[in-house]
Each structure stands twice: as C-alpha cells, then as structure tokens.
C-alpha positions in Angstrom: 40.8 199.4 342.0 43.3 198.2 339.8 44.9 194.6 340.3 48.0 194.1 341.9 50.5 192.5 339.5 53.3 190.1 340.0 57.0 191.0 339.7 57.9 190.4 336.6 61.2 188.0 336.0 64.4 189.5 335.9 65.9 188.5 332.5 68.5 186.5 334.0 66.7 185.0 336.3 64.5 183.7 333.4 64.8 180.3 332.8 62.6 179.7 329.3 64.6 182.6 327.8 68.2 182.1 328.9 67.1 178.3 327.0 66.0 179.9 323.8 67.3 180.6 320.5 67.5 184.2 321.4 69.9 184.0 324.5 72.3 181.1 322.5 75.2 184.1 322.6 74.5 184.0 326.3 75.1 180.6 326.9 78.1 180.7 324.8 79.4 183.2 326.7 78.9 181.4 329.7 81.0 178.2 328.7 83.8 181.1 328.1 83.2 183.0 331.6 82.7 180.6 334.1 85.6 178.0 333.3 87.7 181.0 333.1 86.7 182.6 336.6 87.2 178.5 337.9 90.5 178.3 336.6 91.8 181.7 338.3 90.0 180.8 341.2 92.1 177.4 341.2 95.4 179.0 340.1 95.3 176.7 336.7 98.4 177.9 334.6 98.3 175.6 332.0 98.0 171.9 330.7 99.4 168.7 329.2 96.2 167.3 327.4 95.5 163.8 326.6 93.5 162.6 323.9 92.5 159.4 322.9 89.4 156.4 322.8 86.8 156.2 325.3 86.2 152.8 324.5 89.2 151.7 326.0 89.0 149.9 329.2 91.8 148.6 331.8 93.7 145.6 331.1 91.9 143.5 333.7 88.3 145.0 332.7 88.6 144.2 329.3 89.9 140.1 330.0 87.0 140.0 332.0 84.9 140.9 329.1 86.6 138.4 326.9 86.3 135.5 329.9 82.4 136.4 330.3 81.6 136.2 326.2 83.7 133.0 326.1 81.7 131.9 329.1 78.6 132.5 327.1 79.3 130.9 324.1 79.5 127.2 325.9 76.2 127.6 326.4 74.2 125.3 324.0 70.9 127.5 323.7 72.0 131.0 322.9 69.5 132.7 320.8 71.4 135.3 319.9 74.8 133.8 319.0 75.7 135.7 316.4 75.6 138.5 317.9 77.8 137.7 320.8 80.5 136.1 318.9 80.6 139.9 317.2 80.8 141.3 320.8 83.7 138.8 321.7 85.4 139.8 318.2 85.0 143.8 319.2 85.9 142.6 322.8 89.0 140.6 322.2 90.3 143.6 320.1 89.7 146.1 323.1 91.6 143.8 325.1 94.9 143.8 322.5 94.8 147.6 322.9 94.1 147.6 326.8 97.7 148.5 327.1 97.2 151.9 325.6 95.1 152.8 329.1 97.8 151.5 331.1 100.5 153.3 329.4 98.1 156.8 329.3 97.8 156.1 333.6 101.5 155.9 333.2 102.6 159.0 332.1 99.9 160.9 333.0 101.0 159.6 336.8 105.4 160.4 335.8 103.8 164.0 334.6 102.1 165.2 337.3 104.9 163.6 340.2 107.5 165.9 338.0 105.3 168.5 337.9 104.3 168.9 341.8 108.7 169.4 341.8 108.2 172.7 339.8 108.0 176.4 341.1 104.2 177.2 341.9 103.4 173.5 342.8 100.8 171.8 341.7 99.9 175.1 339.6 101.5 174.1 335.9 101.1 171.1 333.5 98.3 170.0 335.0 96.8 166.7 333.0 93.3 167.9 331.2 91.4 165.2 329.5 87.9 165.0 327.8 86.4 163.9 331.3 85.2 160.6 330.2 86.0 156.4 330.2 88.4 155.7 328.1 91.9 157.2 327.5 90.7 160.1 329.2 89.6 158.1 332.5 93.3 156.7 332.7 95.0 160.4 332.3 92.7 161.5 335.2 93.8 158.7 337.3 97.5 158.6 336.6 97.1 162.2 337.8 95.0 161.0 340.9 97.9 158.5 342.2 100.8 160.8 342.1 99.1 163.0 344.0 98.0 166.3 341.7 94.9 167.5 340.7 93.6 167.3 337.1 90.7 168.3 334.9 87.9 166.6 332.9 86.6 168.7 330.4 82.9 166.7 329.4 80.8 167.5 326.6 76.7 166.9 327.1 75.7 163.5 324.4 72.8 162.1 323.5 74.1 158.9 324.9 75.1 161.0 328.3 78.8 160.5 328.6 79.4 161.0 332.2 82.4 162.2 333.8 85.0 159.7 334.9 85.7 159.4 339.1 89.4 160.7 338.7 88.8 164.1 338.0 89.4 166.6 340.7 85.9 167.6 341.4 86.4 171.9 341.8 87.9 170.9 337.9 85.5 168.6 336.7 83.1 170.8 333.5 80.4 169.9 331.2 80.1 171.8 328.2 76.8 172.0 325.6 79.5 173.3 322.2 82.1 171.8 321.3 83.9 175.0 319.8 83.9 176.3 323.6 85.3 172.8 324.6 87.6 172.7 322.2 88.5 176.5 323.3 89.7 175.2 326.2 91.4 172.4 325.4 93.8 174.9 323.7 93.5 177.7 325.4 95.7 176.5 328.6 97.6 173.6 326.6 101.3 173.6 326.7 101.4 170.0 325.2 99.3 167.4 323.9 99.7 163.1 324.1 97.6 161.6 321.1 96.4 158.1 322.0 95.4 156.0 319.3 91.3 157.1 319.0 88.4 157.4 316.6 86.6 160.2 315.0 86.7 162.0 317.9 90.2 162.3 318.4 91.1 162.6 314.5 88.8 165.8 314.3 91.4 167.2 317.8 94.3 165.8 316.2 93.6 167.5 313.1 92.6 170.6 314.0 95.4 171.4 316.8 97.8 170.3 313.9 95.8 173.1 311.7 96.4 175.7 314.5 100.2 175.2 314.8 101.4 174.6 310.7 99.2 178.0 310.5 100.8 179.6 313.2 97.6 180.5 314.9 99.4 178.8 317.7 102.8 181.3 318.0 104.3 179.2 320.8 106.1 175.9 321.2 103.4 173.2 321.2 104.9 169.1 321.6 102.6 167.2 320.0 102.9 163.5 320.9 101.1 160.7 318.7 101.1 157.8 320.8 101.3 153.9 319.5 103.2 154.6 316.1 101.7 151.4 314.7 98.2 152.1 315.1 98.9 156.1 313.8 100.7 154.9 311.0 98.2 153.0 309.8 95.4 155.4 310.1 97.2 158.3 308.5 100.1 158.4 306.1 101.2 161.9 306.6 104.1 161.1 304.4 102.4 160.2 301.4 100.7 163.6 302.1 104.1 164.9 301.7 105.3 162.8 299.2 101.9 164.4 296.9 103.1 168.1 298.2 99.7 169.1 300.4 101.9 169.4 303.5 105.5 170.3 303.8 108.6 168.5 305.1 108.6 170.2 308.0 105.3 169.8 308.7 106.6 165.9 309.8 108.5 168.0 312.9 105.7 168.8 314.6 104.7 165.4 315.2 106.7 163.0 317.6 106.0 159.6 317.5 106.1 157.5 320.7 105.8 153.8 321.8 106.8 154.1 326.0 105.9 155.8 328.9 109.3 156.6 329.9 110.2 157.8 326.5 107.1 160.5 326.0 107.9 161.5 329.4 111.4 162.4 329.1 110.3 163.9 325.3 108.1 166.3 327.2 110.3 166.6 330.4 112.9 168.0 327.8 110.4 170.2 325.6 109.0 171.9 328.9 111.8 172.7 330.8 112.1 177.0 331.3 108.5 176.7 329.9 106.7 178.0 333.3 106.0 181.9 334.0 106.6 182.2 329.6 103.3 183.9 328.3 101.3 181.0 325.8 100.9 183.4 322.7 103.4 185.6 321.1 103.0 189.7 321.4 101.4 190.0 317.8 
C-alpha cells in the first residue's frame, strides 16, 4: 500500500518562498497593497509630510545630555576622556539645534488643530513622518496633542530604527524598500516641511524637488525648507543657478522658513480649496 503523503504548502502560505529571491516582486507588491487597503480602510486623503534628523532630541533631553557629560568630565579618573569630550562636543551641538524639534511639534500641532476644522474631519492633511526619533518623533506628537491622528512610515535598518510612541497605531508601517517607502511618502503628499537633516533627508529633498521641476508631479506641491541658515549653508541653489544647471524659477518652488507661525500660515494659504481636488492632473 502506498504511503499517505502530507498536504503539500500552499504557495502563499509558504514561508521560505515568499522570503526568497524568487518571490522579491511579491513582497514589493505587498508594501504597495496593504498600505493602500489601510489607508482606504482609515479614510486617509492625503498628507503634510515632515522630514528632517532623527538625531534630534527635545530641548530638555538634549541639556540633560550636556549636564550628564559635563558631570563626567569632573571626574579625575576617566579612562576614556577623549572620547567623552567628543560626545559632549556632538552633544552640546544637538542641544543648539534642539529648537528645530520644538518648532517641528509646533506646527505639526497648529496643522492638524486647522485641519480637524475642515470638511471630512480628521480625513485630509494628515502629518506623515518617517516613523522614527528625531524630527519625525516631534511631527507625530505635535499631531498627537491637538488631537488628530497621524502616520509613521518606518523603514527596517540594521541598527533597528523603531517607531516613535506618537504615531497613531492603525497608521503606524514598517517597510523593507525604500522605493515603496518613498512611494508613499509622495503618493498622498499635498505638502512637505524640510527640517534641517542629513543624508537621509537630502536624498527626500532632492528627489521630491526632481519630481516637481520635471513635472512628474502635475499638481501644486509647497515645499517648505525649514531653518534658512542651516539650508543655506548646506546647499547653494543659487550658485546652481548662477552656473545655469537649474533655472530661475526653479528658486519658486522652494520657500524658506524660520517660525512656526509663519510656515503655518504659508501652508494655511497654499492649501486652502485644496480638499476633494484630485493629486495628479488627467494626462
């Protein structure tokens, strides 16, 4: 008599194949489908996303830091010395730029209480951020305290970046590629507030700039570069026009900010009709 054989695995239901080369189009399709079924199922119009450092920390954190290196520098025997007066250099520099989190809490917080006064409350111009510490930390919780939901949208690290506590948790993603993070970043984006960053938020600045001067981007997109002194210093976009690889209206789709209150009503005025029109033109 023959032997009785197992059920074979459905191919979905197989674990070692949907984690193989083979079945990478799969996976990438599910970073597409299932944050797109969550955002329908959470009536998720579209977004104001924040971009910016996630080594910044709150004011109050990072003068802590600063007290505690201090504290261990009065210490006569400190084998490794050197090492923390580097950490106190790095530290004390974190703390002159703590403001940035503040002001990111801020108008994430004056966004989303104007936004909850719009038709379909609570539905448009929610605040999206990269889901981590940081910049994107204090755009989830400015969200948080007036009230409205907003979304974290994590990327798996080696060094396991792990989603900030702000985020509302039915919006809260981790994706494995960054295209399909990036996808979404634009996808549902109405606006976007730079804060001053590193490689990280150069290669978003960069690109979303791409998108719009090429007009892959057919609609209306406010682009805010927050802390003007820190921008200008990192990229001279007008030398780049003054050597003709961009041109002078290129400059327009940047605005420069320096306040809270001034970004805010920037945006307040750029958005205004913008709910219920569709993202991308009919082309």
């Amino acid at each position: 008599m023959a032997e009785v054989r197992e059920r074979a695995k459905r191919a979905y239901e197989n674990i070692e194949f949907l984690n193989s080369m083979d079945a990478r189009t799969i996976r990438i399709l599910t970073e597409y489908m299932e944050p797109l079924q969550r955002f329908h199922r959470e009536k998720v119009k579209d977004t104001i996303v924040f971009f910016g450092s996630a080594r910044l920390k709150p004011e109050d954190e990072a003068a802590a830091d600063v007290k505690h290196l201090h504290t261990l520098l009065k210490r006569e025997k400190l084998a490794n010395r050197t090492a923390v007066e580097k950490e106190l250099i790095k530290a004390k520099k974190h703390l002159r730029n703590a403001h940035y989190y503040t002001e990111a809490m801020e108008l994430s917080r004056l966004l989303t209480e104007w936004s909850l006064t719009l038709h379909e409350k609570g539905q448009h111009f929610l605040i999206c951020s990269g889901g981590s510490g940081g910049i994107m930390e204090a755009a989830n919780r400015g969200a948080m305290l007036a009230g409205g939901r907003s979304i974290g949208l994590n990327i798996s690290l080696p060094s396991e970046q792990m989603p900030n506590p702000y985020i509302t948790q039915e919006l809260n993603f981790e994706f494995h590629y960054f295209f399909m993070r990036k996808f979404w970043f634009m996808n549902l984006a109405k606006a976007l507030v730079i804060f001053p960053g590193g490689f990280g938020t150069l290669d978003e600045l960069m690109e979303l700039l791409t998108l719009v001067q090429t007009k892959k981007i057919t609609y209306h997109l406010p682009i805010i570069m927050y802390g003007s002194d820190y921008w200008k210093h990192v990229v001279n976009f007008k030398h780049m026009e003054d050597e003709a690889m961009i041109a002078p209206e290129d400059l327009d789709l940047i605005h420069f900010s320096d306040s809270p209150a001034e970004a805010f009503e920037y945006l307040k005025k750029n958005l205004s009709g913008v709910v219920g029109q569709p993202r991308h033109s009919k082309k």
